[in-house]
Backbone as CSV, one residue per row, in Angstrom:
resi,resn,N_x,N_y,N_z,CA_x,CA_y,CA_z,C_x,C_y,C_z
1,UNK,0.843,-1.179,0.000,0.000,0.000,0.000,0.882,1.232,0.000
2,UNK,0.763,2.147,-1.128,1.624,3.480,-1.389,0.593,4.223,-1.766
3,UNK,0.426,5.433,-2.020,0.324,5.895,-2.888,1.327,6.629,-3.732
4,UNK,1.049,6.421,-5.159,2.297,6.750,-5.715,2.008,7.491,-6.717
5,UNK,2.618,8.776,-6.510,2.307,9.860,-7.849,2.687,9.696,-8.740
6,UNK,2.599,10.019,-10.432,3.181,10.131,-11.506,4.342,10.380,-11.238
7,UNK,5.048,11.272,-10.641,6.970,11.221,-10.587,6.972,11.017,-9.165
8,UNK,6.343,9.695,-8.835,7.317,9.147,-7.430,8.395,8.320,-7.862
9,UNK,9.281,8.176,-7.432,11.095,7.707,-7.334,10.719,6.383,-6.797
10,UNK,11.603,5.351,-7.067,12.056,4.090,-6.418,11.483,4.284,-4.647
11,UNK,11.868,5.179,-4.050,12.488,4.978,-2.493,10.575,5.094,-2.140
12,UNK,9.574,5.376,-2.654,8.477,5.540,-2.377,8.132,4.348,-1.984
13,UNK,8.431,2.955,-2.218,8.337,2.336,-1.360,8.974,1.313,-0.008
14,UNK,9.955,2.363,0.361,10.709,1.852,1.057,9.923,1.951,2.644
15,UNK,9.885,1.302,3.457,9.383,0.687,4.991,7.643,0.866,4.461
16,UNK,7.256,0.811,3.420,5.632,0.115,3.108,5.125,-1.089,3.097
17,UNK,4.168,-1.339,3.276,3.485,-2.389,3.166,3.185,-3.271,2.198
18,UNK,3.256,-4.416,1.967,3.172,-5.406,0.854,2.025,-6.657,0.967
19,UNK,1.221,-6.274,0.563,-0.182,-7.665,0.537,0.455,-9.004,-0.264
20,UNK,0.724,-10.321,0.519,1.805,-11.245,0.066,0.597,-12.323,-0.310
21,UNK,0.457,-13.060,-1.305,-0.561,-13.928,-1.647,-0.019,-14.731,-2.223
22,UNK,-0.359,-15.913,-1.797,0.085,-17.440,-3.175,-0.247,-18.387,-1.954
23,UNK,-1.104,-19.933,-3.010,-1.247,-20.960,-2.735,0.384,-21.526,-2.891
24,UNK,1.414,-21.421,-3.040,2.443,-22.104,-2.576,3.718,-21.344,-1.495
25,UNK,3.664,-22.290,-0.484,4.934,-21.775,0.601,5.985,-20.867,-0.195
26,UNK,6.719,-21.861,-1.511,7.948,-21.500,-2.184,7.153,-19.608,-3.082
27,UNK,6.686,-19.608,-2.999,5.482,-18.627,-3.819,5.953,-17.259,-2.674
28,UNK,5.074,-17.585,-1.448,5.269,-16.810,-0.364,6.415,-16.693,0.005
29,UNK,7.600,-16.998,0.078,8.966,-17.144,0.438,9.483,-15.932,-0.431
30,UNK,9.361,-16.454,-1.989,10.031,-15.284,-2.842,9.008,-14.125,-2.793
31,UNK,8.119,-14.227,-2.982,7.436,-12.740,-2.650,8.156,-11.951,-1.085
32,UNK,8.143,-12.680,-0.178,8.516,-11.657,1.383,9.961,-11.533,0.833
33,UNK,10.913,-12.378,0.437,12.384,-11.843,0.189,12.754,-10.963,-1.301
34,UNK,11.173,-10.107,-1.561,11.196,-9.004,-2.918,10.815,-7.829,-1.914
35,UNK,10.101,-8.475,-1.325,9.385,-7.089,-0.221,10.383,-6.697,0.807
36,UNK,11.505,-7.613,1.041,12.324,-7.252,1.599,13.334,-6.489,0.908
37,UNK,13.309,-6.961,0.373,14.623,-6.346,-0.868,14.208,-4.355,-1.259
38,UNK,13.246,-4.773,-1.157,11.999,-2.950,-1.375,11.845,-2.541,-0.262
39,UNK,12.270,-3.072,0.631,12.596,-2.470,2.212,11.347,-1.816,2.551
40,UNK,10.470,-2.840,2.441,8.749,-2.976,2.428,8.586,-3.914,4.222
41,UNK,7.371,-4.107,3.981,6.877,-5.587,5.420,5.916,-6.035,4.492
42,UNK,5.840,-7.409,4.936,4.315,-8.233,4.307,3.562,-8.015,5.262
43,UNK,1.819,-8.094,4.551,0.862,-7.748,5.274,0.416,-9.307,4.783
44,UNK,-0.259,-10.267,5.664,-0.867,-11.384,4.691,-2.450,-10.917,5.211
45,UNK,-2.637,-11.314,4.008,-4.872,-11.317,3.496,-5.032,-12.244,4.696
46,UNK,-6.432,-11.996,5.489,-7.166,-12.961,5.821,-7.802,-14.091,4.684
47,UNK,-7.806,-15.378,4.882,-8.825,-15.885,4.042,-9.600,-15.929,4.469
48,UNK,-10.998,-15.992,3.768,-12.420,-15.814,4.022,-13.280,-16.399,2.818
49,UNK,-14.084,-16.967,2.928,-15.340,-17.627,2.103,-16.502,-15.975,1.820
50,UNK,-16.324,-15.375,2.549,-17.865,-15.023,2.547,-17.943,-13.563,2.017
51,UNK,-16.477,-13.210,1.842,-15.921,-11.682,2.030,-14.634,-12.058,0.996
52,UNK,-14.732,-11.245,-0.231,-13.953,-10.913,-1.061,-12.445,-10.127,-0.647
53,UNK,-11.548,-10.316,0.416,-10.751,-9.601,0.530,-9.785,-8.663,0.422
54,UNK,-9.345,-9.512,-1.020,-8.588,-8.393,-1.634,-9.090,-7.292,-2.179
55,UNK,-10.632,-7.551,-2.441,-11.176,-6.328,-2.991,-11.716,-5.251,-1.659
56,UNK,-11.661,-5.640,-0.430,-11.997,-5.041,0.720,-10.632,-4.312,0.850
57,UNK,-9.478,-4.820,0.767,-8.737,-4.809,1.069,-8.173,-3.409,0.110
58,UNK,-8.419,-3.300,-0.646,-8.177,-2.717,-2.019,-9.190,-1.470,-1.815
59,UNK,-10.249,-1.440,-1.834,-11.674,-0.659,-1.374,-10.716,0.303,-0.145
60,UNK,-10.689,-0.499,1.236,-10.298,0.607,2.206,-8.770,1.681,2.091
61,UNK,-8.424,0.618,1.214,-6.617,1.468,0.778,-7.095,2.494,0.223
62,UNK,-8.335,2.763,-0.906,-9.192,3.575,-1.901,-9.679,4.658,-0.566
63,UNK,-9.934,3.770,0.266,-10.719,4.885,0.892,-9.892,6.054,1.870
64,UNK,-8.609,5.399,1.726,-7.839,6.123,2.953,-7.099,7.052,2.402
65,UNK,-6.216,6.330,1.174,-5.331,7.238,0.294,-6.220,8.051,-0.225
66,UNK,-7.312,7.629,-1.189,-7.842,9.063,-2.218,-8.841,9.867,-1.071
67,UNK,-9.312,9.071,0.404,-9.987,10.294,1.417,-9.481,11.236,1.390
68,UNK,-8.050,11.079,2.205,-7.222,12.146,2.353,-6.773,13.503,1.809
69,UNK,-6.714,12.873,-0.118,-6.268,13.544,-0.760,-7.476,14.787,-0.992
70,UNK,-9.080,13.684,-1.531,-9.774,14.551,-1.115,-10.805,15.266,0.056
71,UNK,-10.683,15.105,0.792,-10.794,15.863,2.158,-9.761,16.722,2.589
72,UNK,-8.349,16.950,1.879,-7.328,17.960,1.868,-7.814,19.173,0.273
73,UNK,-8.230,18.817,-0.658,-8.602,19.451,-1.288,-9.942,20.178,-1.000
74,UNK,-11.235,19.458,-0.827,-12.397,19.611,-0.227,-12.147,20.900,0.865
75,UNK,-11.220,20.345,2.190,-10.992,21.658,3.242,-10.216,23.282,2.245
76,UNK,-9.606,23.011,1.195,-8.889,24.245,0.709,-9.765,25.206,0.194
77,UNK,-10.861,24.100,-0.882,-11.734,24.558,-1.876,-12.983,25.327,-1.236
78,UNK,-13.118,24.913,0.669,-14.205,25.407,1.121,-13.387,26.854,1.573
79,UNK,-12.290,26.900,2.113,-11.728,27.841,2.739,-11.646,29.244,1.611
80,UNK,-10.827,28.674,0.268,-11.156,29.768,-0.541,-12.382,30.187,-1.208
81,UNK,-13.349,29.277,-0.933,-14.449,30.202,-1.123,-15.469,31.042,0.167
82,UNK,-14.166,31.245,0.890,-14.084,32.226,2.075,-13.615,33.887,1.448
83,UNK,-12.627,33.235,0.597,-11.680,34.269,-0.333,-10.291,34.095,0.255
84,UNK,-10.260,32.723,0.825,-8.652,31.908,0.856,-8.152,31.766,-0.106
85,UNK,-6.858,32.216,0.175,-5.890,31.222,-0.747,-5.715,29.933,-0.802
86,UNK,-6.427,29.281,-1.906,-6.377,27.815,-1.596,-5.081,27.034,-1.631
87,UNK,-4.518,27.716,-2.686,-3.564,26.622,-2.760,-2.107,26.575,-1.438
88,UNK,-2.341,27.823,-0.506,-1.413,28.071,1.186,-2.701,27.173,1.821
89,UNK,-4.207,27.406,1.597,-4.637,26.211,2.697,-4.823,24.862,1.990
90,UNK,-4.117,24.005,0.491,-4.259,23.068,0.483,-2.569,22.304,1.191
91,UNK,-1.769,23.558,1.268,-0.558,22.946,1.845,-0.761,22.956,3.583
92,UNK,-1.502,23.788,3.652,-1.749,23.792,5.301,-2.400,22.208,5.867
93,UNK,-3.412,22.245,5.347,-4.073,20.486,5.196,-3.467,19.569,4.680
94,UNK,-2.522,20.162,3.719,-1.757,18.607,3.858,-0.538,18.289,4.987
95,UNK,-0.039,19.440,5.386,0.605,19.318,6.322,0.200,18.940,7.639
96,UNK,-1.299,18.831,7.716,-1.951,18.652,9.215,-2.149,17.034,8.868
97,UNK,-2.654,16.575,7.859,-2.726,15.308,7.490,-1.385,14.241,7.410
98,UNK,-0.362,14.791,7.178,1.044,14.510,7.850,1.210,14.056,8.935
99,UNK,0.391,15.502,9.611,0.850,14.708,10.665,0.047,13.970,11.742
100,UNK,-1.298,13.839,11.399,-2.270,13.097,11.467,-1.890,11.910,11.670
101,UNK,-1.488,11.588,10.343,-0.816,10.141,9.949,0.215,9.391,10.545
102,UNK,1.566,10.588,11.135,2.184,10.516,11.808,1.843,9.820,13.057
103,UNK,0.685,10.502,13.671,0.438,9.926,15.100,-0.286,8.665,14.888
104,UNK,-1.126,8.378,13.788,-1.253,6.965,13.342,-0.510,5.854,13.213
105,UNK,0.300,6.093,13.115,1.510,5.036,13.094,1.822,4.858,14.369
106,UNK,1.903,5.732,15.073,2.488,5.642,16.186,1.692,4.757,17.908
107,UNK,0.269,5.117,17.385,-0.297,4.536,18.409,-1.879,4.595,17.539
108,UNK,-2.614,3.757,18.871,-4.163,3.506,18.081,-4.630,4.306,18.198
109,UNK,-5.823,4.753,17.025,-6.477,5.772,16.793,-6.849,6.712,17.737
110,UNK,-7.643,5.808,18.307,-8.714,6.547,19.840,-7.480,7.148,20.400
111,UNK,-6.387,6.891,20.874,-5.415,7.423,21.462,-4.662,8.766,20.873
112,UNK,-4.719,8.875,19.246,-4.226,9.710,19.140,-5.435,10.835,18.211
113,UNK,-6.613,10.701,18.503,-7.660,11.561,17.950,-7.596,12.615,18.583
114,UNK,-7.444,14.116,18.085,-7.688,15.434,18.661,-8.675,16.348,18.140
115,UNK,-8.411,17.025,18.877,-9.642,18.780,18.443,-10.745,18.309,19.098
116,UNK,-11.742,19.241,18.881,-13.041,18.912,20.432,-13.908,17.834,20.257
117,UNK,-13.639,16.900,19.357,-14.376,15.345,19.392,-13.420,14.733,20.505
118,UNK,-12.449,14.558,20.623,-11.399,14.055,21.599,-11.348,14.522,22.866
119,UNK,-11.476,16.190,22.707,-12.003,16.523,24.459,-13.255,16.734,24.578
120,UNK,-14.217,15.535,23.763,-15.713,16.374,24.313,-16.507,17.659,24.229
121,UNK,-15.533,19.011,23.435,-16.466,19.905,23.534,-17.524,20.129,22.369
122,UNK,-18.752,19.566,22.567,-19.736,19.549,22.402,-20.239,21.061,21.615
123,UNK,-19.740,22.146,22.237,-20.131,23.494,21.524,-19.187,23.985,20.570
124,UNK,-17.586,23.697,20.435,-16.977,24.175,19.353,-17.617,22.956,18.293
125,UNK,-18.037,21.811,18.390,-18.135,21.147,17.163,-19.590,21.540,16.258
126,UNK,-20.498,21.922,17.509,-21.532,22.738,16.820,-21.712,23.750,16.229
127,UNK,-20.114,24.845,16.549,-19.843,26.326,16.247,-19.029,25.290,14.798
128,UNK,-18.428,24.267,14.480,-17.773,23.838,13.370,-19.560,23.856,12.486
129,UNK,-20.092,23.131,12.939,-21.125,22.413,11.923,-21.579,23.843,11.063
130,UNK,-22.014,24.505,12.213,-22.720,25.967,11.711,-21.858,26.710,11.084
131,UNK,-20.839,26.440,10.990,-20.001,27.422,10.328,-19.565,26.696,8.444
132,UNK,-19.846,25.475,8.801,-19.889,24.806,7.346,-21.302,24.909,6.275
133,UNK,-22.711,25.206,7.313,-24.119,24.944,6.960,-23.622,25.488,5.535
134,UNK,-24.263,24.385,4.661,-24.145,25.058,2.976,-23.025,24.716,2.220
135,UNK,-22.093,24.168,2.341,-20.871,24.060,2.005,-20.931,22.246,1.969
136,UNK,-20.427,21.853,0.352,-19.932,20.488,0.331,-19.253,20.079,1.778
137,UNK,-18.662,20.857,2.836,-17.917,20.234,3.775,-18.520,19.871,4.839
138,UNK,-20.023,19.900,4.943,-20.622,19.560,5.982,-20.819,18.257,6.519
139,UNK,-21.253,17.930,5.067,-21.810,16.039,5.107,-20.709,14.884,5.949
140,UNK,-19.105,15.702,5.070,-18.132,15.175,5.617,-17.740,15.138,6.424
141,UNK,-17.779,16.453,7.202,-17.542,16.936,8.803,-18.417,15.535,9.738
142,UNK,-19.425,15.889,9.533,-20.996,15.391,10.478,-20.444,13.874,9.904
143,UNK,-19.779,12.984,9.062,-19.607,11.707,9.424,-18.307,11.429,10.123
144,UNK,-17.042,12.230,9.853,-15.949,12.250,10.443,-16.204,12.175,12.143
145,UNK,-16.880,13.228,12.669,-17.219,12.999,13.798,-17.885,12.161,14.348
146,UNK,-19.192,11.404,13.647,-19.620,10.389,13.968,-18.392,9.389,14.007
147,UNK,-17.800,9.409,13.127,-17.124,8.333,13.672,-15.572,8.250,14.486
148,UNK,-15.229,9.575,15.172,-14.196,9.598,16.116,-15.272,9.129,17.521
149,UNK,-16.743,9.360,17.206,-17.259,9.136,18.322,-17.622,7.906,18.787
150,UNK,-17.762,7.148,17.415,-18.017,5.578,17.584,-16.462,5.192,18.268
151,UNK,-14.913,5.422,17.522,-14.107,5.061,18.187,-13.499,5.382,19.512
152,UNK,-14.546,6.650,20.213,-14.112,6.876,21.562,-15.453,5.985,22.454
153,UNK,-15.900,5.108,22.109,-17.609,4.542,22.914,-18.520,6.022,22.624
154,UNK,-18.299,6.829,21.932,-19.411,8.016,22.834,-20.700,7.974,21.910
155,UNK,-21.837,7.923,22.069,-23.350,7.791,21.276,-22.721,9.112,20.208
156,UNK,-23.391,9.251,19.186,-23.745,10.026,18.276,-24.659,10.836,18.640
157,UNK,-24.959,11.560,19.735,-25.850,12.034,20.253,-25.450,14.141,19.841
């Protein structure tokens, strides 16, 4: 799992992830010592009967890499039609998504979720909502939070 731009370089996938698959041991062997060699890790698929994996698997990579990209564009495109400069707030968002990601790696989600879904305040996220009313960025907001709230136990309330 990369994402990889039109002029990404070799080193783009160096300490990434590698989905390792084959019905033979000797199969799996040379695949982990290529992923090693790409200074990658193997990830192995669950098998499953009932659930298409690799395409789940494939689906949530879709959903994480191109989210990002657009929910970093999405936040610029709402800001300059504030009369922002979008393209200083699409580097601002991508730089917060950096480091977002950053703390993702580092520990589990719930642990490293911030801004007032994380401390509970209940009135800046309503001063967020109202301040989006009308704007493509709402829908997105109002599920994002639903779901820092599912990963802290807290109702959707």
């Amino acid at each position: 799992l990369v994402a990889v731009a039109r002029d990404a370089r070799p080193e783009v996938f160096d300490g990434m992830p590698f989905a390792v698959e084959s019905d033979a041991p000797r199969g799996i062997a040379m695949a982990r010592e290529l992923v090693a060699r790409m200074r990658g890790f193997d990830v192995t698929l669950p098998a499953s009967d009932e659930v298409d994996v690799k395409a789940r698997y494939h689906a949530l990579a879709t959903m994480v890499a191109t989210g990002v990209v657009a929910l970093v564009d999405r936040a610029a495109q709402t800001m300059a039609e504030c009369g922002g400069d979008r393209e200083a707030f699409r580097r601002a968002y991508a730089k917060l998504a950096q480091s977002a990601a950053g703390n993702v790696e580092g520990a589990n989600g719930e642990h490293v979720l911030t801004g007032a879904v994380a401390r509970g305040d209940a009135a800046l996220i309503e001063a967020h909502l109202r301040s989006l009313e009308g704007t493509d960025a709402a829908a997105p907001y109002d599920q994002i939070i639903a779901e820092a709230r599912r990963m802290l136990g807290m109702s959707d309330a």
